[in-house]
C-alpha positions in Angstrom: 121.3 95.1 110.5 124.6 95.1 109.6 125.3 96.6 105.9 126.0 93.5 104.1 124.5 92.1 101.3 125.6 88.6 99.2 125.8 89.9 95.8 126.1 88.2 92.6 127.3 89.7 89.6 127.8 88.9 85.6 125.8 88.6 82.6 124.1 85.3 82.7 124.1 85.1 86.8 120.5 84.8 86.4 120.7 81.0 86.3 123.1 81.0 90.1 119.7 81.8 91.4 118.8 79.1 93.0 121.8 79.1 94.4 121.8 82.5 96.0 118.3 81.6 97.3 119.9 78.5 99.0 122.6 80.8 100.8 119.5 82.7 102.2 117.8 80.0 102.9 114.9 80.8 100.7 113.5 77.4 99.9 109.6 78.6 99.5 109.4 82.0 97.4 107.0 84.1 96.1 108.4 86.0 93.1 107.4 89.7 92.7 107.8 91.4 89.4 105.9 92.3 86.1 105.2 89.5 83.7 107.9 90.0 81.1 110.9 89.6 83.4 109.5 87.0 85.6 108.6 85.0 82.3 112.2 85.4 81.2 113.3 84.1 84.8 110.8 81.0 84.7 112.3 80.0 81.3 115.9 80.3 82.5 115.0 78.8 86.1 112.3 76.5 85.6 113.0 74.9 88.8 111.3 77.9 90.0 108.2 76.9 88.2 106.3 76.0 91.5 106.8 80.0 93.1 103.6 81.6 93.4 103.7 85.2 91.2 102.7 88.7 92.6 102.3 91.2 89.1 99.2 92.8 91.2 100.9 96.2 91.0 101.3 99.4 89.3 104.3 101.6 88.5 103.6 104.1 91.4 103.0 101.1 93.9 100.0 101.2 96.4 100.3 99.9 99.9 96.6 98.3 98.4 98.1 96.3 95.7 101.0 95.1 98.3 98.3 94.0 100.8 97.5 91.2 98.4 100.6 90.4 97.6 101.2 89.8 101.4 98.0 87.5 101.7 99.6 85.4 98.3 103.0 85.3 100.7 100.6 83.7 103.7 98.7 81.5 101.8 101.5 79.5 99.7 103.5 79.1 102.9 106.3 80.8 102.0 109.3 82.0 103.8 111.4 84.3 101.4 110.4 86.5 98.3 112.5 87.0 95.3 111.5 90.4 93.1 112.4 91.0 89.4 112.3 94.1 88.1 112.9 98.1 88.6 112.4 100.4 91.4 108.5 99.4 91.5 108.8 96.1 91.6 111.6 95.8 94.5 109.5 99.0 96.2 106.5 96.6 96.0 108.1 93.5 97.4 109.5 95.3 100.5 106.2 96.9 100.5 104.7 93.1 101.3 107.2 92.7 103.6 105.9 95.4 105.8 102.6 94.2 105.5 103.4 90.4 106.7 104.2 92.3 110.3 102.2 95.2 109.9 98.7 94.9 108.9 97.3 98.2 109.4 97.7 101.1 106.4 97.4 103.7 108.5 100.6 102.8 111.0 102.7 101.4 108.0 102.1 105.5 106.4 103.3 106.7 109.6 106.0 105.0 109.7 105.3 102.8 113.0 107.2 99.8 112.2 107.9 96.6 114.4 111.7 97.1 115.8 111.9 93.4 114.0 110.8 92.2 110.8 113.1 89.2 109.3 112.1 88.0 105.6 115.0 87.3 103.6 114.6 89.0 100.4 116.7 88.6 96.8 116.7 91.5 94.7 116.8 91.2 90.6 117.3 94.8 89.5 115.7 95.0 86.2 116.9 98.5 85.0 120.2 100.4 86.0 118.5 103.4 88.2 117.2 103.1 91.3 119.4 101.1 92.9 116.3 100.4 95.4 118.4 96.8 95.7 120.9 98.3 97.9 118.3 100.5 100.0 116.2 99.8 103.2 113.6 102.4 101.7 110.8 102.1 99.4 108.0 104.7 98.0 104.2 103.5 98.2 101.1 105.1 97.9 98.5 105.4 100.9 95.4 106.9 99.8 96.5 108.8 97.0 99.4 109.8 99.5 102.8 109.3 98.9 104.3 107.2 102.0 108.6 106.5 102.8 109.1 102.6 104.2 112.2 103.1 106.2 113.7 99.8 108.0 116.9 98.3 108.8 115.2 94.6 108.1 113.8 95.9 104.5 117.1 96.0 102.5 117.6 93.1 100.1 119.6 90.5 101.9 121.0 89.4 98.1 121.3 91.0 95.2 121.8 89.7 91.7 123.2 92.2 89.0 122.7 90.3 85.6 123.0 93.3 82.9 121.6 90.9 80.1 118.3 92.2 81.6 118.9 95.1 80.5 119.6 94.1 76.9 115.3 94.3 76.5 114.6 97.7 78.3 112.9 100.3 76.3 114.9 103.1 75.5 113.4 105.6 77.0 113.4 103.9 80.2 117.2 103.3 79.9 117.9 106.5 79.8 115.3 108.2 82.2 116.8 105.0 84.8 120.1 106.5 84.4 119.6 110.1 85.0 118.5 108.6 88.1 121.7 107.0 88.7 123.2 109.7 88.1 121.4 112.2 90.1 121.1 110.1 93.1 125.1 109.9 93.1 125.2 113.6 92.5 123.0 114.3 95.5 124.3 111.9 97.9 127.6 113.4 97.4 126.5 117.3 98.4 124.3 115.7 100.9 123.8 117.0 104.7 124.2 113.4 105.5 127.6 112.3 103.8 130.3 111.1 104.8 133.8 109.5 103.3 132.2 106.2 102.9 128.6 107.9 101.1 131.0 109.5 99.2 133.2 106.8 97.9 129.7 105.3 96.0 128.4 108.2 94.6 131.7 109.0 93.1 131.7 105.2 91.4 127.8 105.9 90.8 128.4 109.6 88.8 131.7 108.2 86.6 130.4 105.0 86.5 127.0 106.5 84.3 129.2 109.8 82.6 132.0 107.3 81.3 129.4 104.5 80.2 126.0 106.0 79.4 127.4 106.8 75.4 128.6 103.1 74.8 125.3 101.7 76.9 122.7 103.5 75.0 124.8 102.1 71.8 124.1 98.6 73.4 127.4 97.7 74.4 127.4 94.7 76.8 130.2 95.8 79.1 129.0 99.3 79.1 125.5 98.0 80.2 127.6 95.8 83.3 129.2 98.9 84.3 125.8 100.8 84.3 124.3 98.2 86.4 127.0 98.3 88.8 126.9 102.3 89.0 123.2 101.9 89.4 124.2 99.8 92.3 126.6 101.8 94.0 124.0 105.1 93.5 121.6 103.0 95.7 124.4 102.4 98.7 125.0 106.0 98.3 121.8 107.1 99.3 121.3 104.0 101.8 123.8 106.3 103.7 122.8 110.0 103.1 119.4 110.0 101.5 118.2 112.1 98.7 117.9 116.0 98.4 115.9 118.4 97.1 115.9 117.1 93.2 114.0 114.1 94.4 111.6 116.2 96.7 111.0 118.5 93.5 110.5 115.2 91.0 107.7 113.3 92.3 104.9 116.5 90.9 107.1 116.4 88.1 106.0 112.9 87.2 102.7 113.2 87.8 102.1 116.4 86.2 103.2 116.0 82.9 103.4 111.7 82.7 107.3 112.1 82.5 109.6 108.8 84.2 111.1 109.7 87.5 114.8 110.0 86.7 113.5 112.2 83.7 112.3 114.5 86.4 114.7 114.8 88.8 117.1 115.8 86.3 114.7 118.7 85.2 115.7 120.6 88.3 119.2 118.7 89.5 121.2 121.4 87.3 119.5 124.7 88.3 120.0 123.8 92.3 123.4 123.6 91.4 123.6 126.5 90.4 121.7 128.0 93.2 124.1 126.1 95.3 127.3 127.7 93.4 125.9 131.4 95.2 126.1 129.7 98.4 129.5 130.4 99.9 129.4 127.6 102.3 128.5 124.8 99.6 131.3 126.3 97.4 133.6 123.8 98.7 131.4 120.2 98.3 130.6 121.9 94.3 134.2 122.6 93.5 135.0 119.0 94.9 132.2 117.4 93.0 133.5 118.8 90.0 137.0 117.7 90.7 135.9 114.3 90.6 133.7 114.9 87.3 137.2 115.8 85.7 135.4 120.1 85.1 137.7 122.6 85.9 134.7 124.9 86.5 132.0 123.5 89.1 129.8 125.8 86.9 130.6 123.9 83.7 128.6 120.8 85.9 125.3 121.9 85.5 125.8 122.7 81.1 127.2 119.5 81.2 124.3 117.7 82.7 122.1 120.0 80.6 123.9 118.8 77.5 123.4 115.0 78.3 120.0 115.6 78.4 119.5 117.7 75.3 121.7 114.5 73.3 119.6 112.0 74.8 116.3 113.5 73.9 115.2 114.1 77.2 113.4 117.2 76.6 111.9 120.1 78.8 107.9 120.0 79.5 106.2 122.8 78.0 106.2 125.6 80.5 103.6 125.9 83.0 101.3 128.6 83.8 101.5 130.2 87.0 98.5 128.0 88.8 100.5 124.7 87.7 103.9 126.2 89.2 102.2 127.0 92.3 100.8 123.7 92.5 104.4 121.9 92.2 105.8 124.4 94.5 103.2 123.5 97.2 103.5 119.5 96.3 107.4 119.5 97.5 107.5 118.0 101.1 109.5 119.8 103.7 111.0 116.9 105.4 112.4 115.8 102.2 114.1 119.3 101.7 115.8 118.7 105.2 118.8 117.1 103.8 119.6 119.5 101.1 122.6 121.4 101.6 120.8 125.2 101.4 117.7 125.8 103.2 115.3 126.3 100.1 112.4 129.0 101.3 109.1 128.3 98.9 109.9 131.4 96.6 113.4 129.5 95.6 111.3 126.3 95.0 109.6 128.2 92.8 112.1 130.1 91.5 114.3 126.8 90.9 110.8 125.1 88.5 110.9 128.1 86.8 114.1 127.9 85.8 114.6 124.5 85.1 111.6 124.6 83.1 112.4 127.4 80.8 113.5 126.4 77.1 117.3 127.2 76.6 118.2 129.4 73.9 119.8 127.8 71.0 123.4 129.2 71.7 123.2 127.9 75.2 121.6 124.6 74.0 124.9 123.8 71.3 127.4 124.9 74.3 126.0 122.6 76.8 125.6 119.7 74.0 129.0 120.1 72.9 130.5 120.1 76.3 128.7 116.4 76.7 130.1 115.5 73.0 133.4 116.1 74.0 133.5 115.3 77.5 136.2 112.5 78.2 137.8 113.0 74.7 141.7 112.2 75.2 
């Protein structure tokens, strides 16, 4: 499929809808999302009032939950879907577009997809993170088991970026979603797998979050566009390269101690920079990086990212005792680690949790906060 998408952008797009579902020739949806956005889309849209709903799913979707919402699809005859929301929600409805071709769990986990499977699909992205509306990849659950969709035919064929959706998020999830953002732009652009075009939308993803995030979490409007649109370009970042091993280390993270994703993968992003900064061959992509950051010293990166968190309140778990470490050390998939730029041996997993989970000291804790307070200052 070729990597083009009919994208709609500006606060109050919501209402062009109807008319981006035309251009796809959607004329029968089914809407996928949680009940508060798609209640705030039926009341702007009402000529979507007819669309059968699918809210049958949970924040960590299961391909279980998806199965319905592919027999809802069948039923109402309908021959597009439109989702609402965040990562889950998008996750969900390409999750139900597997399932319309592929029936069977089992071959869906194992990723043994039909070469061909055509449902145009609008994306409404619901928080600035993910970016899953730029992606052919989704995350369900199989059995308890964590499962990768991967298909050409599951990337949104529209997406519509209306930041007054935003406007409602909690705040925690604001900034959680953009620490995802963020990291996914960051990782995309030391990935294994990039190249001048990867790198072009992780560079818009990381400035577009560091230059906005302030103004965003103050509830400036054009600060929450930009976000969206960084959000955006993180997702077509990683539609290229992937994710690395802050992902791969996040997922136990979550689970563990109930914290959101992009509050996890943060957790660890600045301590495998630094493991990456003794690695003479990823010198280069690190000093590069932080070129484009606008920090002299690629090392100041990982204090800055430190200090973000620290002002936004995004704190550190308590530490773990050793049988929980050895448990998230064992939970980190190999094949995920595969596009990280260092070969990470389990004792440096370790290592890296340890790390990234140990309290700073207050000295360190007011450097890296004040490097964030003044980062960008003219």
């Amino acid at each position: 499929m070729p990597d083009i998408q009919r994208v709609v952008r500006g606060r109050g797009s919501l209402k062009k809808i109807m008319e981006l579902a035309g251009k796809l020739e959607i004329r029968r949806p089914m809407i996928v999302g949680g009940n508060t956005l798609t209640s705030r889309l039926l009341r702007k849209v009402p000529e979507l009032l007819p669309a059968p709903v699918f809210s049958g799913f949970h924040p960590n979707p299961d391909l279980s939950d998806a199965a319905a919402g592919a027999e809802m699809y069948r039923a109402n005859g309908c021959d597009g879907i439109i989702s609402i929301g965040g990562g889950s929600a998008i996750d969900t409805a390409k999750a139900v577009h597997t399932l319309l071709f592929c029936k069977n769990p089992e071959t869906v986990a194992a990723g043994n997809l039909p070469e061909k499977m055509k449902v145009p699909h609008l994306a409404v992205p619901g928080t600035a993170g993910s970016g899953a509306e730029a992606t052919q990849n989704a995350v369900v659950y199989v059995n308890g088991k964590k499962a990768s969709l991967s298909h050409p035919d599951l990337k949104p064929d529209g997406v519509l970026l209306d930041a007054e959706l935003l406007d409602s998020l909690p705040e925690y999830h604001k900034k959680s979603c953009a620490m995802d953002a963020l990291a996914q732009g960051i990782e995309s652009y030391w990935c294994e797998a990039a190249n001048d075009d990867s790198r072009v939308h992780a560079y818009l993803a990381i400035l577009g979050v560091l230059d906005n995030l302030k103004a965003y979490l103050a509830g400036d409007p054009h600060a929450a566009d930009e976000m969206l649109d960084a959000s955006y370009q993180s997702g077509k970042a990683i539609q290229i390269t992937r994710t690395t091993a802050a992902h791969a280390m996040s997922y136990q993270l979550t689970k563990t101690f109930g914290i959101a994703h992009g509050h996890a993968v943060m957790l660890t992003l600045p301590t495998l920079w630094e493991m990456m900064s003794e690695d003479e061959q990823t010198a280069p992509v690190l000093k590069d990086l932080s070129r484009l950051m606008r920090l002299g010293d690629p090392l100041m990166a990982p204090r800055l990212l430190r200090g973000v968190m620290a002002d936004i309140g995004l704190m550190v778990p308590a530490f773990p005792d050793d049988r929980i470490l050895d448990m998230l050390t064992d939970s980190v998939n190999p094949e995920r680690l595969a596009n990280h730029p260092v070969k990470l041996t389990r004792s440096e997993i370790r290592n890296a949790y340890v790390r990234s989970l140990l309290p700073m000291e207050d000295a360190e804790r007011q450097a890296c906060l004040d490097i964030w307070k003044y980062y960008g200052a003219q």
